[in-house]
N, C-alpha and C positions, 0 to 999 in steps of 0.2 A: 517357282514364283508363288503358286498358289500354297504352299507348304510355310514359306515365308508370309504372307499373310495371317493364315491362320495360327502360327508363331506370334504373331504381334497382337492377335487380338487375346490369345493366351496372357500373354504377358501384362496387358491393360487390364483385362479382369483380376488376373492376380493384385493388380496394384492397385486399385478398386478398394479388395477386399482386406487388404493390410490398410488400406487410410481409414477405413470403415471401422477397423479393430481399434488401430490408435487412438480415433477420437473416442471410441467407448472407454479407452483406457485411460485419456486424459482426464475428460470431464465427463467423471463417473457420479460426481456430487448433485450435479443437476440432475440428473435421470432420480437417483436414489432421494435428495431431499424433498420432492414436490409431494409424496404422502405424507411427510414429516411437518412442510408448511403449513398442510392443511389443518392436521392435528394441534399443530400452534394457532392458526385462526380460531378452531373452534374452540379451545381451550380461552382468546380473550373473548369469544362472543358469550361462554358460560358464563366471567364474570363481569362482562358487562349489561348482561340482562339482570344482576343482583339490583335492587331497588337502592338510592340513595338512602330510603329508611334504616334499610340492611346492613349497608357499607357504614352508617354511620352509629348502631347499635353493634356490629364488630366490635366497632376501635375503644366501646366505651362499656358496652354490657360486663364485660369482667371485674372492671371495677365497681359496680356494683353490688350491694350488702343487705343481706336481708338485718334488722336488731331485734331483735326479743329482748321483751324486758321484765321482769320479776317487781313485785312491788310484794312484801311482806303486811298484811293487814291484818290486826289486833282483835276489831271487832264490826260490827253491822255498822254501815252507813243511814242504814234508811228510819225514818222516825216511825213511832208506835201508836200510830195515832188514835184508833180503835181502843175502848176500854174494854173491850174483848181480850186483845193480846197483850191486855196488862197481868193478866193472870197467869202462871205460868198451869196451873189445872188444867182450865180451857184450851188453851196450846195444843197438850196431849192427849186431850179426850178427843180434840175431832181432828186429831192425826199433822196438826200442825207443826212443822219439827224446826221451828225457828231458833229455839236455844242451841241449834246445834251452830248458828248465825253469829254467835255469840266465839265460836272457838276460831284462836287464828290460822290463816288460809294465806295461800300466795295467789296474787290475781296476775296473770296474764296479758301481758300487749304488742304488738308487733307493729314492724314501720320499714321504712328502707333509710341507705342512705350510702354514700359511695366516697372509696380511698381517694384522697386530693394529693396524700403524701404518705411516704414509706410508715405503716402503722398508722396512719392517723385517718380518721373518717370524720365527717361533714354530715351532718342530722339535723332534723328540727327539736328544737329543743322539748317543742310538746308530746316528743315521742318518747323523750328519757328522762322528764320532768317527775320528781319523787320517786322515783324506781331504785332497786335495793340493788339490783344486778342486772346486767348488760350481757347478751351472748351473740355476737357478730359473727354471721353465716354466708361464706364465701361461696360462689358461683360452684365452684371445684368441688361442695358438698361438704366442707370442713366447717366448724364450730367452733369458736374460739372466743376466751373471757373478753371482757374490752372493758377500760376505766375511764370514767368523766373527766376530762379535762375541764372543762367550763361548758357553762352556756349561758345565754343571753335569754331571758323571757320579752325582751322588748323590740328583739328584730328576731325572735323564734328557730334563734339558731346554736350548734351545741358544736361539740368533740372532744369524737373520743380516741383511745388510741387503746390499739388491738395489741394482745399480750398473744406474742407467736414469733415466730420469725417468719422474714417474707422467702424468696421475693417478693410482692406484693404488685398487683396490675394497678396501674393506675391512673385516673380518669383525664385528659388533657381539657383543661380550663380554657374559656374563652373569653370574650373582653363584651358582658353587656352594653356598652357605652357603645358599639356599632352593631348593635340590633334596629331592626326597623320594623313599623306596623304591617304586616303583608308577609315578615319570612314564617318559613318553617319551622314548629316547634314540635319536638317530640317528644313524651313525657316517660319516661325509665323506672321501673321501682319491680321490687319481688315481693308485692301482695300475698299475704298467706305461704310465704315461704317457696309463690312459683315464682321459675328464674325469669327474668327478665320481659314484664308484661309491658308492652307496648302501645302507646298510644299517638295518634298524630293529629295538628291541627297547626294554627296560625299563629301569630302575635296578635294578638289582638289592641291590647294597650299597654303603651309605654308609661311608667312614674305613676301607676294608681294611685294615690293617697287613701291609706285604709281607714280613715276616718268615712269617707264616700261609702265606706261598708260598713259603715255601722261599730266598726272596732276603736275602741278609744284608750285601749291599755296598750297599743304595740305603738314601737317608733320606726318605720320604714315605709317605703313607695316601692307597692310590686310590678311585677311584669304581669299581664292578664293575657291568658290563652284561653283556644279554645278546645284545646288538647284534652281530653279529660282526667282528670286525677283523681286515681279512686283512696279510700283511707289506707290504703296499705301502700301505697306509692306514694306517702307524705316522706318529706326528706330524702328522697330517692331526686336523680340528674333533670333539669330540662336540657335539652340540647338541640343545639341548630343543625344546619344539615350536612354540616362536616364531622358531627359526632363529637362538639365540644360543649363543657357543661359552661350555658347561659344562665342559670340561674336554678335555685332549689324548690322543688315541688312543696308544698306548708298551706294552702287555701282551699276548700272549695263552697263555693257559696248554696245555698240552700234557700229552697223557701222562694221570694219573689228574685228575680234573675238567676234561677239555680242553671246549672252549665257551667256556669261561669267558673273558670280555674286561675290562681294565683301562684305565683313563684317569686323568691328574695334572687333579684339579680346576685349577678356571680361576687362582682368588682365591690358590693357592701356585705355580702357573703364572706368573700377571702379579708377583709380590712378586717371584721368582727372575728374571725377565727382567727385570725394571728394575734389581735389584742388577746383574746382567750388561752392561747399560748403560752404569751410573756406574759403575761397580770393576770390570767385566773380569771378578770371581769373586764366587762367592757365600761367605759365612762362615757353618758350621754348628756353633754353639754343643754342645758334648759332655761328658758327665761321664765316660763309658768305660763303660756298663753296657748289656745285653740284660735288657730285661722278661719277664716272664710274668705274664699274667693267670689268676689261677685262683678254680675258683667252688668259697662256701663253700656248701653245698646248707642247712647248719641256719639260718643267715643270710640266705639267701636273698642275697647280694650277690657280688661278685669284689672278690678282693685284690691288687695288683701287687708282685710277687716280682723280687727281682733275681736273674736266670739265670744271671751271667758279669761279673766283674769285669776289664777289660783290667788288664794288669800296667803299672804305675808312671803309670795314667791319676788323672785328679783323685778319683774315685771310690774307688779304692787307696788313697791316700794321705789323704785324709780320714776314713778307717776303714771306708766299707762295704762289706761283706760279702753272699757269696750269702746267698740265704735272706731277707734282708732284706726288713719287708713297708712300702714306704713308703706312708705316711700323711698326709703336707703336703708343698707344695715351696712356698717364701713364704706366700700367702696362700692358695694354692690346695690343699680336700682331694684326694686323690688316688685319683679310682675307676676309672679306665681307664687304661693304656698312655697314650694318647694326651694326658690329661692329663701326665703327664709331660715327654711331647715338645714340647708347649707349654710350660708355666712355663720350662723350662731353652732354648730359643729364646729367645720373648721376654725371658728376663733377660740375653742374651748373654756376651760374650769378658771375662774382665780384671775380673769384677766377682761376685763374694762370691753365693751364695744360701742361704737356712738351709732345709734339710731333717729333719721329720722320720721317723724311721723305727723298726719294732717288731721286734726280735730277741727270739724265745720271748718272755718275758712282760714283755721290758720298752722303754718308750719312749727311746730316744735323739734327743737331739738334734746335726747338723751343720752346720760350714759347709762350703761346695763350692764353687770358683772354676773356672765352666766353660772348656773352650778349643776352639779349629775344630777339627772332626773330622781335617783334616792332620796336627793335628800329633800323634793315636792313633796315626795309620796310622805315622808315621816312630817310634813309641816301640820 
């Protein structure tokens, strides 16, 4: 009897120690993957402590360009104003080596500006404005010739297209038209040939009108940040905080409000460099007038006043006058500046628009046959 017990409990341990084995041999995945989960955890927690700054200068720092530009100069710019340095004696008696001012030289300039499409890159135009040669410097440390496509001096924007083969990184564009005052802007450029110098701040303001700044030769409404933009990050990316180009880095203000930074939204950015494209230039539909917005306090609204009539522009000749407070341009009523610079764009060159407009107390009606701002300037 007792021999038979101790049989039985032999046999229970034995069978113990085979379900013991089985289960290790079943489910050998769980014991063996929980160091391997962990190494997956920590592996997202590395990149999720990357900053959205980070994550979103990834997706776009590659396309990024540093441009050097060559400009070939013949002779001295600066005047002589001294009857001293009219002498070329005196010159070299007291070691003045200004003739040598005289011989030509290649002057040096740098700027950014980043791939939107295979070969082709997005700059401000004041960075490639007169220059004899272009040499576009990829991230990867390459150098490469690049040729003017066009550019615009009146919304200060260019392209060019890089002579290489790619493949080519390129920067994903985003839709200024749903930016808002309060997001994120981060401003991208390779100042002095370093990669990818970064800077971050806000939106500050939507549709600047650069008249407000004292500019009266450009035709555009910037985005104002307060990201800083130094000269070597001119034509280089602004981006939101998915790492898409909101608009192009081209302003920074000086003097009283300095800080203050500007960029050509993306959405009049891409329109001008695909005209640049197809036609070599852009065409800026114009009547020949300077607005002013002015706020009526008992109304609680703004009126747009015409500041400045060009002589013998469309605007002349179809009878308006300063003072004028326009009221419709086609179908559109007219409460801001900016509406203005719309209707008369979209209706373009060569083709009729009816304005009206309130002198003292009374309504007039026009028609206005806009033309390219060229042909103001040759009036």
């Amino acid at each position: 009897m007792h021999k038979k017990s101790k049989l039985k409990r032999d046999i229970q341990k034995l069978l113990l120690i085979v379900s013991l084995i089985t289960v290790g041999i079943r489910y050998p995945a769980k014991i063996i993957s929980q160091p391997l989960s962990k190494t997956k955890i920590n592996e997202v927690n590395l990149y999720s402590n990357k900053s959205f700054i980070t994550k979103a200068v990834e997706r776009t720092g590659a396309a990024v360009v540093t441009i050097d530009t060559q400009r070939y100069v013949k002779k001295r710019n600066f005047p002589r104003n001294s009857q001293l340095f009219l002498d070329p004696y005196f010159e070299r008696f007291f070691g003045l080596d200004f003739p040598n001012e005289n011989r030509p030289r290649i002057e040096q300039n740098q700027g950014s500006g980043f791939i939107f499409e295979d070969e082709l890159v997005m700059t401000n135009a004041h960075v490639v404005n007169g220059t004899d040669k272009v040499i576009v410097g990829l991230t990867n440390g390459k150098k490469l010739n690049a040729k003017l496509i066009g550019q615009d001096p009146f919304t200060d924007l260019a392209v060019l297209k890089i002579e290489g083969k790619g493949p080519w990184p390129k920067a994903k564009l985003g839709d200024s038209e749903k930016i808002k005052v309060g997001d994120w802007a981060i401003a991208v450029g390779n100042p002095f040939g370093l990669e990818n110098t970064v800077t971050l701040g806000i939106i500050s303001n939507l549709n600047r009108n650069v008249t407000q700044l004292g500019i009266y030769d450009k035709k555009l409404e910037l985005i104002q940040t307060d990201a800083a933009i130094n000269p070597g990050n001119s034509g280089g990316p602004l981006l939101n905080s998915d790492g898409e180009v909101i608009g192009i880095n081209t302003l920074i203000r000086s003097g009283p409000g300095a800080g203050l930074s500007f960029a050509i939204p993306i959405n009049k950015a891409k329109e001008i460099a695909y005209q640049l494209l197809k036609n070599g230039k852009v065409i800026h539909p114009m009547i020949g007038i300077s607005l002013i917005e002015e706020s009526i306090f008992e109304r609680k609204n703004i009126v747009v006043k015409v500041g400045y009539v060009v002589p013998n522009s469309p605007a002349e000749k179809s009878g308006i006058k300063i003072d004028d407070i326009l009221i419709k341009i086609g179908n559109k009523n007219i409460k801001t500046a900016s509406d203005v610079i719309e209707q008369i764009s979209k209706n373009g060159i060569k083709k009729q628009v009816n304005i009206l407009l309130k002198r003292k107390n009374k309504f007039i009606k026009l028609k206005v046959i806009p033309t390219d701002i060229t042909n103001l300037q040759n009036n």
